[in-house]
ChimeraX commands (.cxc) that place a marker at each C-alpha (Angstrom):
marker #1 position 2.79,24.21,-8.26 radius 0.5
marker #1 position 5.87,24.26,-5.87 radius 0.5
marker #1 position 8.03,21.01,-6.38 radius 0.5
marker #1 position 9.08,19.36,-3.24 radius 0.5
marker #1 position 13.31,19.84,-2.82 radius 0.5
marker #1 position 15.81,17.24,-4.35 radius 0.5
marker #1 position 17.42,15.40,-1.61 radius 0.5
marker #1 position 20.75,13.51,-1.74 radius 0.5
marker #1 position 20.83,9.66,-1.81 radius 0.5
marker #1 position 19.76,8.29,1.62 radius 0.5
marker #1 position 18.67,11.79,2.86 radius 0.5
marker #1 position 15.23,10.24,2.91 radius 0.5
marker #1 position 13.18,7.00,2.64 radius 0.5
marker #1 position 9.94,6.03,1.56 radius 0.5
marker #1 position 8.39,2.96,2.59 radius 0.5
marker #1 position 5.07,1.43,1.07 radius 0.5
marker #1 position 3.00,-1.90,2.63 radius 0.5
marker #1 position 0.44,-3.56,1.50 radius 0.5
marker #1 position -2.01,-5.07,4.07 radius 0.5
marker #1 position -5.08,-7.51,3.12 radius 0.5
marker #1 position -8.44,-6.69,5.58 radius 0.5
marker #1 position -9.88,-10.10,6.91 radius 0.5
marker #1 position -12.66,-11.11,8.77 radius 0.5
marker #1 position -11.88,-11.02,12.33 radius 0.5
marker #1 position -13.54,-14.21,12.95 radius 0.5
marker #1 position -12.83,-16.18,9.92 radius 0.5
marker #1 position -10.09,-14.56,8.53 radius 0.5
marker #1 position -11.95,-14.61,5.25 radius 0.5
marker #1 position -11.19,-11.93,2.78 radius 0.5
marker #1 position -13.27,-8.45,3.44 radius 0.5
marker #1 position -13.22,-5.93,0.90 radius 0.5
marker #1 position -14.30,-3.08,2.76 radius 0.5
marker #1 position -11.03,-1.02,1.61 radius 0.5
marker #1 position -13.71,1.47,0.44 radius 0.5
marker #1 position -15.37,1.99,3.56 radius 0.5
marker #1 position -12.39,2.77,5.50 radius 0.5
marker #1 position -11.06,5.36,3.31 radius 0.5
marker #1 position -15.30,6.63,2.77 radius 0.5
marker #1 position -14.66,7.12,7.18 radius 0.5
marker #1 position -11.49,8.99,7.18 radius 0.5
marker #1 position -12.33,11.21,3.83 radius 0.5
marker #1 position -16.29,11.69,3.98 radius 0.5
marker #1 position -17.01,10.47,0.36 radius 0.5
marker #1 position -15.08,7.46,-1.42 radius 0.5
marker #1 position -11.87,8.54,-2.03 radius 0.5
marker #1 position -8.27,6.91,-2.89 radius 0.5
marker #1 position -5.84,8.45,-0.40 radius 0.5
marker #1 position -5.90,9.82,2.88 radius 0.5
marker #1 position -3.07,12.06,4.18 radius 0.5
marker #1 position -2.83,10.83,8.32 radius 0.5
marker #1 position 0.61,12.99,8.38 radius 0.5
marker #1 position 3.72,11.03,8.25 radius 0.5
marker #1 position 1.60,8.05,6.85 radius 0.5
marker #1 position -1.06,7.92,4.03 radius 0.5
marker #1 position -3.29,5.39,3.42 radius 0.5
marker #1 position -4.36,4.67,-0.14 radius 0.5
marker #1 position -6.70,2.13,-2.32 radius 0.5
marker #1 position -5.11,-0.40,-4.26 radius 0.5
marker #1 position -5.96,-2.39,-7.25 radius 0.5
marker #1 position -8.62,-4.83,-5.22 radius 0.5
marker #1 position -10.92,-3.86,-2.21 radius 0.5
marker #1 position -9.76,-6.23,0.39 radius 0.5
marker #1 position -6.25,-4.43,0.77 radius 0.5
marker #1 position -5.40,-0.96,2.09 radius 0.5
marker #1 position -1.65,0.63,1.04 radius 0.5
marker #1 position 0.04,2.76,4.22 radius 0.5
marker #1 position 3.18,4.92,3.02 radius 0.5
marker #1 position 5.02,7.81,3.27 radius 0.5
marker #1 position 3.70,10.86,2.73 radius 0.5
marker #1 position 7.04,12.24,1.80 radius 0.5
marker #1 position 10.87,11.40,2.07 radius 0.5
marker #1 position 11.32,10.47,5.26 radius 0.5
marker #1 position 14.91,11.30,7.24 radius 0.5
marker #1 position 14.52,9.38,10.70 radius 0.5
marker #1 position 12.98,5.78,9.79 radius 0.5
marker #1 position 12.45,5.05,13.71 radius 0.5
marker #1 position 9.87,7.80,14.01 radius 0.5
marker #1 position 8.55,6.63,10.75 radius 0.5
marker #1 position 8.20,2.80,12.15 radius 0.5
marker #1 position 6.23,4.45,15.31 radius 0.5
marker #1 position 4.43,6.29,12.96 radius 0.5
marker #1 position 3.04,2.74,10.90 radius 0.5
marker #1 position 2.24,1.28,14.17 radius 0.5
marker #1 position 0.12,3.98,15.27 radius 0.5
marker #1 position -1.52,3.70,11.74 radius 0.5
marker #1 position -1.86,-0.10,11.44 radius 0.5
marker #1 position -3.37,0.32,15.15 radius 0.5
marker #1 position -5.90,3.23,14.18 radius 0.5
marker #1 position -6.96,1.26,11.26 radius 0.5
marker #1 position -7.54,-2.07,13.10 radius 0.5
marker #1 position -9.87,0.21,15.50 radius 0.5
marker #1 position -12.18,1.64,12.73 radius 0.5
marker #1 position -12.05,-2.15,10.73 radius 0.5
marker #1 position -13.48,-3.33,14.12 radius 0.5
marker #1 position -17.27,-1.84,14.29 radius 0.5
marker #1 position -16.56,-4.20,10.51 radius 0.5
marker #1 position -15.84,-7.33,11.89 radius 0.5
marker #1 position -12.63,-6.78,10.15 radius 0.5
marker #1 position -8.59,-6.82,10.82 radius 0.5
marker #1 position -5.31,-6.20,9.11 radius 0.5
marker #1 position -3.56,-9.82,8.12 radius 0.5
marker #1 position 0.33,-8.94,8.68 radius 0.5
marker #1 position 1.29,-11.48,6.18 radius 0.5
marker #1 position 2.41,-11.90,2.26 radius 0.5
marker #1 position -0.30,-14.15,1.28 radius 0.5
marker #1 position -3.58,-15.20,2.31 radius 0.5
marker #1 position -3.50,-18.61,2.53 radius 0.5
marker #1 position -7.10,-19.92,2.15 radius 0.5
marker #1 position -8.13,-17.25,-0.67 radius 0.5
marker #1 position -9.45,-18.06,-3.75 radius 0.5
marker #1 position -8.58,-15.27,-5.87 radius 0.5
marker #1 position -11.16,-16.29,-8.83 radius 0.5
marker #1 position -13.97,-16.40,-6.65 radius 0.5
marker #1 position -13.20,-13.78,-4.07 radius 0.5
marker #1 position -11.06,-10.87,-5.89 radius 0.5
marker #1 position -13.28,-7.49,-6.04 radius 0.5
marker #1 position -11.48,-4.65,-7.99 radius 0.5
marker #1 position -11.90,-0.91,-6.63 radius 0.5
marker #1 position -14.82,0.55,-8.49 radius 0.5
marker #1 position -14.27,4.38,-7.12 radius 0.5
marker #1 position -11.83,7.20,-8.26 radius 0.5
marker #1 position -9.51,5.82,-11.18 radius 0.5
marker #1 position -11.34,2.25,-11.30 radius 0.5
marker #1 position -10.79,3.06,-15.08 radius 0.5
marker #1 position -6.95,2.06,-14.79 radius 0.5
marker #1 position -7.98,-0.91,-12.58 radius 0.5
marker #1 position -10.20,-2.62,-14.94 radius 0.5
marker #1 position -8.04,-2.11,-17.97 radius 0.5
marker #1 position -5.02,-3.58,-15.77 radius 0.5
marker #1 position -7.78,-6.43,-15.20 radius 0.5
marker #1 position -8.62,-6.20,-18.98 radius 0.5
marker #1 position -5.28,-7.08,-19.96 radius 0.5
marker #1 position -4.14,-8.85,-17.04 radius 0.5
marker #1 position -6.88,-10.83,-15.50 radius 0.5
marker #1 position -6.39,-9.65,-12.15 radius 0.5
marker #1 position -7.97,-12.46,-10.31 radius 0.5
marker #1 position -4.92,-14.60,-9.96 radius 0.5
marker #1 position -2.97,-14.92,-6.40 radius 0.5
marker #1 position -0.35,-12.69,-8.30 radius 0.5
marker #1 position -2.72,-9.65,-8.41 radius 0.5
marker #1 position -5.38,-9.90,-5.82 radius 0.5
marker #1 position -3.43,-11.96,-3.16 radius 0.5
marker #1 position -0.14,-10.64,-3.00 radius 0.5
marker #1 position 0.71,-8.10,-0.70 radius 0.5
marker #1 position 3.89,-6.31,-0.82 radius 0.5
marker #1 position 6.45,-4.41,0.61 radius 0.5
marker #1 position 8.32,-0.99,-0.96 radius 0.5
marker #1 position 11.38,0.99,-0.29 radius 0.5
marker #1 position 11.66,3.88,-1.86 radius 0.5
marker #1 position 15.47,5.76,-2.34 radius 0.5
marker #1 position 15.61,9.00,-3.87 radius 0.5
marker #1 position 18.79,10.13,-5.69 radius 0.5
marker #1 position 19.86,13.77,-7.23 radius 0.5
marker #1 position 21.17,13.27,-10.34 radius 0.5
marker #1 position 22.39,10.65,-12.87 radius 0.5
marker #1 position 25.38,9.68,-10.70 radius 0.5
marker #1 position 24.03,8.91,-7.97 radius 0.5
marker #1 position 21.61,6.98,-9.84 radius 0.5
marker #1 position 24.47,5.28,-11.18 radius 0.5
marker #1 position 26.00,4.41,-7.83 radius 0.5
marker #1 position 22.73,3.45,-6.40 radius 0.5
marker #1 position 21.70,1.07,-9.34 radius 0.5
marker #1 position 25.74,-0.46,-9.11 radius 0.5
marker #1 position 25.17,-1.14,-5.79 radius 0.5
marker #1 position 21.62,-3.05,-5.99 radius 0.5
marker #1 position 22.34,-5.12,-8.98 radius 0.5
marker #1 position 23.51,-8.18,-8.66 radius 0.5
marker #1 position 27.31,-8.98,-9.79 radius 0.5
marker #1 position 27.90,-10.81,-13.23 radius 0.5
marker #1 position 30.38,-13.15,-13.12 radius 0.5
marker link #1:1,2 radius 0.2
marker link #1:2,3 radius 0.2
marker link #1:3,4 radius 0.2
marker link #1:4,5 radius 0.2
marker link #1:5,6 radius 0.2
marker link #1:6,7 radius 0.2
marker link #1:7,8 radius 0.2
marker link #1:8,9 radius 0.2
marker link #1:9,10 radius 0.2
marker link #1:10,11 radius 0.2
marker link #1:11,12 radius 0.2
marker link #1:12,13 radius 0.2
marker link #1:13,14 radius 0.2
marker link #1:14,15 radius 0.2
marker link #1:15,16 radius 0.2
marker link #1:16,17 radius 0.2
marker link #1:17,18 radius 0.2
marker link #1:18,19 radius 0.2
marker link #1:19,20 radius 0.2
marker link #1:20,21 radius 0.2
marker link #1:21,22 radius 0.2
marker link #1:22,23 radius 0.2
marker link #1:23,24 radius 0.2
marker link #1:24,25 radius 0.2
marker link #1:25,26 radius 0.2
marker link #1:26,27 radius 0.2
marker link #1:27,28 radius 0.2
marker link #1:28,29 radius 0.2
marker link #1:29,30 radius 0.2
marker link #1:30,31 radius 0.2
marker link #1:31,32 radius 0.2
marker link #1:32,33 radius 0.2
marker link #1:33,34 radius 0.2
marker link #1:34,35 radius 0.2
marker link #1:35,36 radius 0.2
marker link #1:36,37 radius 0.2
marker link #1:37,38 radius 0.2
marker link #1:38,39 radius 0.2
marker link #1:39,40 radius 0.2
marker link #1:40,41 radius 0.2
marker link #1:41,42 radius 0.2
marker link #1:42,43 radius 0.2
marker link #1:43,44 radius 0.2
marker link #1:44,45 radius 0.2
marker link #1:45,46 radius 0.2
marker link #1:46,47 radius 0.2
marker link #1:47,48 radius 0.2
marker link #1:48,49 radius 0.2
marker link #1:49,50 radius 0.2
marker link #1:50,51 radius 0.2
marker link #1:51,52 radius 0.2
marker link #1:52,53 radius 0.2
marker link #1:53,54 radius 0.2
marker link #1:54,55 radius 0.2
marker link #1:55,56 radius 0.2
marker link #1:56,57 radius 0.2
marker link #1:57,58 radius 0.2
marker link #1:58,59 radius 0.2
marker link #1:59,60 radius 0.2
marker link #1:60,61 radius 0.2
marker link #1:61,62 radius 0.2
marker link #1:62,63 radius 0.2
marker link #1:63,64 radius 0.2
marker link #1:64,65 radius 0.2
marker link #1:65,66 radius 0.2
marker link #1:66,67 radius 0.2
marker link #1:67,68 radius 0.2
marker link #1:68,69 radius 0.2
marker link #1:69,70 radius 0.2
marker link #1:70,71 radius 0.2
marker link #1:71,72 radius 0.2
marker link #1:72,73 radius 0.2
marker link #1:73,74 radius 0.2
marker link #1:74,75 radius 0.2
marker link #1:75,76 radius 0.2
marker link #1:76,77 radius 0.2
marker link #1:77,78 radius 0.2
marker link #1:78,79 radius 0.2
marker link #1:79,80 radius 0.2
marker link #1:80,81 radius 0.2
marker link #1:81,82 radius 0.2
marker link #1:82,83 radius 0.2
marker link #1:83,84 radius 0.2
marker link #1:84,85 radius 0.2
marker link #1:85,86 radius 0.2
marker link #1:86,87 radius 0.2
marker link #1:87,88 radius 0.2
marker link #1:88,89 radius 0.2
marker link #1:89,90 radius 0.2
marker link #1:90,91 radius 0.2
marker link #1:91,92 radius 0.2
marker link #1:92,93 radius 0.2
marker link #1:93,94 radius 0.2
marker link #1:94,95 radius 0.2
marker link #1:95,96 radius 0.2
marker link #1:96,97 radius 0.2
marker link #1:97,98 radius 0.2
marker link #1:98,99 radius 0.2
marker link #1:99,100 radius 0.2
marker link #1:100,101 radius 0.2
marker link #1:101,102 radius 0.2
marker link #1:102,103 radius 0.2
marker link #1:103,104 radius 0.2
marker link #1:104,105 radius 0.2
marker link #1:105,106 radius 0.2
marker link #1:106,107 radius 0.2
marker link #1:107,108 radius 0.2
marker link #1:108,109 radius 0.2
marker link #1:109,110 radius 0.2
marker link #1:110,111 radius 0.2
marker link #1:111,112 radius 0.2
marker link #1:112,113 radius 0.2
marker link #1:113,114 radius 0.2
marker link #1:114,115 radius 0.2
marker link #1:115,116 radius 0.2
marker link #1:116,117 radius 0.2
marker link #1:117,118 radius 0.2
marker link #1:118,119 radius 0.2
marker link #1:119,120 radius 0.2
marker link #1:120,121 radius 0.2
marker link #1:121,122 radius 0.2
marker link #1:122,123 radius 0.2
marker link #1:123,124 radius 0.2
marker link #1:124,125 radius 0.2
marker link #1:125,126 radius 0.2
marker link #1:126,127 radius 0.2
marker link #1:127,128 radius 0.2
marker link #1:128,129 radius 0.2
marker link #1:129,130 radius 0.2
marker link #1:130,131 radius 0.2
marker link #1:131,132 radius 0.2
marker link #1:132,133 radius 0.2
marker link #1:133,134 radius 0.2
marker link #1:134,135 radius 0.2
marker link #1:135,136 radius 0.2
marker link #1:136,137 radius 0.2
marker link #1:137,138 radius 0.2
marker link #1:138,139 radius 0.2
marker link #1:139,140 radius 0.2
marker link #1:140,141 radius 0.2
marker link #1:141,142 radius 0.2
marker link #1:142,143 radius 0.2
marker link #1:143,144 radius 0.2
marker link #1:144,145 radius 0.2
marker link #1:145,146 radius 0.2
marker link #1:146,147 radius 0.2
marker link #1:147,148 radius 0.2
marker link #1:148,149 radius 0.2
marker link #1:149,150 radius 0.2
marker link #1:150,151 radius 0.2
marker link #1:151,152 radius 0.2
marker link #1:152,153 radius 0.2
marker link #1:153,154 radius 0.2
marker link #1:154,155 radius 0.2
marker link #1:155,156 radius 0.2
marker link #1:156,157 radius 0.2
marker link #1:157,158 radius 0.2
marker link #1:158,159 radius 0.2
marker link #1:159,160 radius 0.2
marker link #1:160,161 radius 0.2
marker link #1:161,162 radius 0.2
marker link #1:162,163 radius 0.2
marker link #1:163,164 radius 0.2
marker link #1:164,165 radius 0.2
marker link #1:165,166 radius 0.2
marker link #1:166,167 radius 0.2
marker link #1:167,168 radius 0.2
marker link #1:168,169 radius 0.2
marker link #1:169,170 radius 0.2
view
């Protein structure tokens, strides 16, 4: 298997975010993750490559992952990119009665009564996570997030990135 090539510290960015799928109406929690993926793949599946962008399953059914498919050097053609995603997304949710939430939290959710883990490829992780974890609280099932990934070459720059994101001791 070819390995992709080491790039330099800020020669590329990866960005990950996390968006729940609601009800259109309601805004209620939908956890049709599953079925959007099933559309775009042809069976139930956990990623889907849509070029710059790939959308992927996460721990709990009502929330769909878009991020880089690799390294990205120009971050405005990878924001155009999202968009176009986050708009092709909300267009297949629709025949679902469902939307993207572009927010941290739900607010209404009730994560014990509402939280469905992913039950397809590599559920096995998900319900040991859920095992040890309980995954129903807001800090699992209603969080969504945001990522940046920075790659570095070698232990110095890893050095000179980590000195630069930590915070100073005093």
């Amino acid at each position: 298997m070819n390995q992709p090539p080491r790039i330099h510290l800020f020669q590329g960015y990866g960005l990950e975010l996390e968006y729940m799928i609601v009800d259109r109406n309601t805004l209620a929690v939908k956890p049709v993750a599953d079925e959007l993926l099933r559309q775009m793949l042809g069976s139930y599946g956990s990623d889907y490559d849509n070029g710059m962008v790939t959308w992927s399953n996460e721990l709990v059914l009502h929330v769909i992952e878009l991020k880089s498919s690799r390294p990205e050097k120009n971050l405005r053609a990878l924001a155009v990119s999202f968009h176009e995603n986050v708009q092709q997304i909300n267009k297949l949710l629709e025949p679902l009665g469902a939307q993207l939430m572009p927010t941290a939290m739900h607010p209404l959710m009730d994560p014990h009564a509402e939280t469905r883990l992913w039950p397809h490829e590599n559920n096995e992780v998900y319900a040991l996570y859920n095992t040890i974890f309980d995954c129903r609280g807001h800090g699992w099932s209603n969080l969504q997030s945001t990522h940046i990934n920075l790659p570095f070459y070698d232990d110095e720059e890893f050095s000179r990135l980590h000195a630069a994101v930590r915070p100073e001791i005093l």
